[in-house]
C-alpha positions in Angstrom: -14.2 24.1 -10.5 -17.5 22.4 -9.5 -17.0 20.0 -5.9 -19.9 18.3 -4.0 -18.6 18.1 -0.6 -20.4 15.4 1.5 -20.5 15.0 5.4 -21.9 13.5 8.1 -21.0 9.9 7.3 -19.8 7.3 10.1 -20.3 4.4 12.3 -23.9 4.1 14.3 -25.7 1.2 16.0 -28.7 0.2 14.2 -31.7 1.4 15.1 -29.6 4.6 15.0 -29.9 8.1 12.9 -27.5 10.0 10.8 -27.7 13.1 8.9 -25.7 13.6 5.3 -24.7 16.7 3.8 -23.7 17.6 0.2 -22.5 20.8 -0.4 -21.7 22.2 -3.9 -19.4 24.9 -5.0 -18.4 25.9 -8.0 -22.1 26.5 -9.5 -25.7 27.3 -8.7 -27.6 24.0 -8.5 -30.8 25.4 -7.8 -32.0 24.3 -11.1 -30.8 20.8 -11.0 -32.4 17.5 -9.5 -29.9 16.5 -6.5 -30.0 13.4 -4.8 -28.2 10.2 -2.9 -26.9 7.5 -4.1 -25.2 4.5 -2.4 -22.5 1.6 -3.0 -22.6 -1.2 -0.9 -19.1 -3.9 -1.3 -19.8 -6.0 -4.3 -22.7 -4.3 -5.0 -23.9 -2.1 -7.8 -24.5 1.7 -7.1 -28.5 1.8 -6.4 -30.3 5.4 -5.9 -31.2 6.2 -2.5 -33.8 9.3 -2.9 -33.8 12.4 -5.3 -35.4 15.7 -5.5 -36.8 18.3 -7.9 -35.9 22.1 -8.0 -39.7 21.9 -6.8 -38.9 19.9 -3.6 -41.0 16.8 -5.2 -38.9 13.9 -3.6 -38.4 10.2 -5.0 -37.6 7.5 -2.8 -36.1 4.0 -3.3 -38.8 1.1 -1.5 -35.8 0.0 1.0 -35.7 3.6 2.4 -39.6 5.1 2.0 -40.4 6.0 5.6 -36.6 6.3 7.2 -35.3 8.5 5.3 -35.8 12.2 4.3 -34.2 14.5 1.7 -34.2 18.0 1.4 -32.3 20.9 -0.3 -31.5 24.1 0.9 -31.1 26.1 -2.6 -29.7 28.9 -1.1 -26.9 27.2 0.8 -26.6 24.9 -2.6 -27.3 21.9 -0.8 -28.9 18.7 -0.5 -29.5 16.7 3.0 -30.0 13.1 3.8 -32.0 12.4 7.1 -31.5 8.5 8.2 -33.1 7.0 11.0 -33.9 3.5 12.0 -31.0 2.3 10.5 -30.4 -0.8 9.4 -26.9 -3.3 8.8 -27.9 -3.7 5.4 -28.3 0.6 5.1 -24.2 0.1 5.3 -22.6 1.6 2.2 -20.8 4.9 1.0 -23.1 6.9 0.5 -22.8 9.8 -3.1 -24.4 12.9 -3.6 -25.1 13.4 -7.1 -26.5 16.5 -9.2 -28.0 15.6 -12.6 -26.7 17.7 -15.1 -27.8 19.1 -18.5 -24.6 17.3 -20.6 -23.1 16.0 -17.3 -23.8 14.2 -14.1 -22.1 15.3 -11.1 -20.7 13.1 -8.1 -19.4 13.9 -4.6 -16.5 11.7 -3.4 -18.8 9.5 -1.4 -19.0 9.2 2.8 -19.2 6.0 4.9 -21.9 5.2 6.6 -21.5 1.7 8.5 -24.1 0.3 10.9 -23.7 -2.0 13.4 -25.8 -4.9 14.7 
């Protein structure tokens, strides 16, 4: 059975860092683009950052310069730095692992920041 396992989520005062992990089981995703998504309340599910088997790394404009992913292939997963966060970084936060027929999707982790 294929799980993405995410940690690392919580409450922190802006200006603040966290550090998210995803970690898959199940399957070898060393192949696969992984990446971050988020969900904010009443808000549609916007990518955060992605990256290649290659380590090329996609960011979305609200994050460029705060955040950070990376992927450790032989652990099978994929990281989320965060720092200088900010109220509006406030959301649950998905891993997600693009798939050949299928997507894949953790079970999402809070992250809240205070002002």
């Amino acid at each position: 059975q294929v799980q993405l396992v995410e940690s690392g989520g919580g409450l922190v005062q802006a200006g603040g860092s966290l550090r998210l992990s995803c970690a898959g089981s199940g399957r070898s995703f060393s192949m696969n683009v992984m990446g971050w998504y988020r969900q904010a309340p009443g808000k549609q599910r916007e990518l955060v950052a992605d990256i290649t088997t290659g380590g090329r790394t996609n960011y979305a404009d609200s994050v460029k310069g705060r955040f950070t992913i990376s992927r450790d292939n032989a652990k099978n997963t994929v990281y989320l730095q965060m720092h200088s966060l900010k109220p509006e970084d406030t959301a649950v936060y998905y891993c997600h692992v693009r798939g050949y027929i299928t997507d894949y999707w953790g079970q999402g982790t809070q992250v809240t920041v205070s002002s």
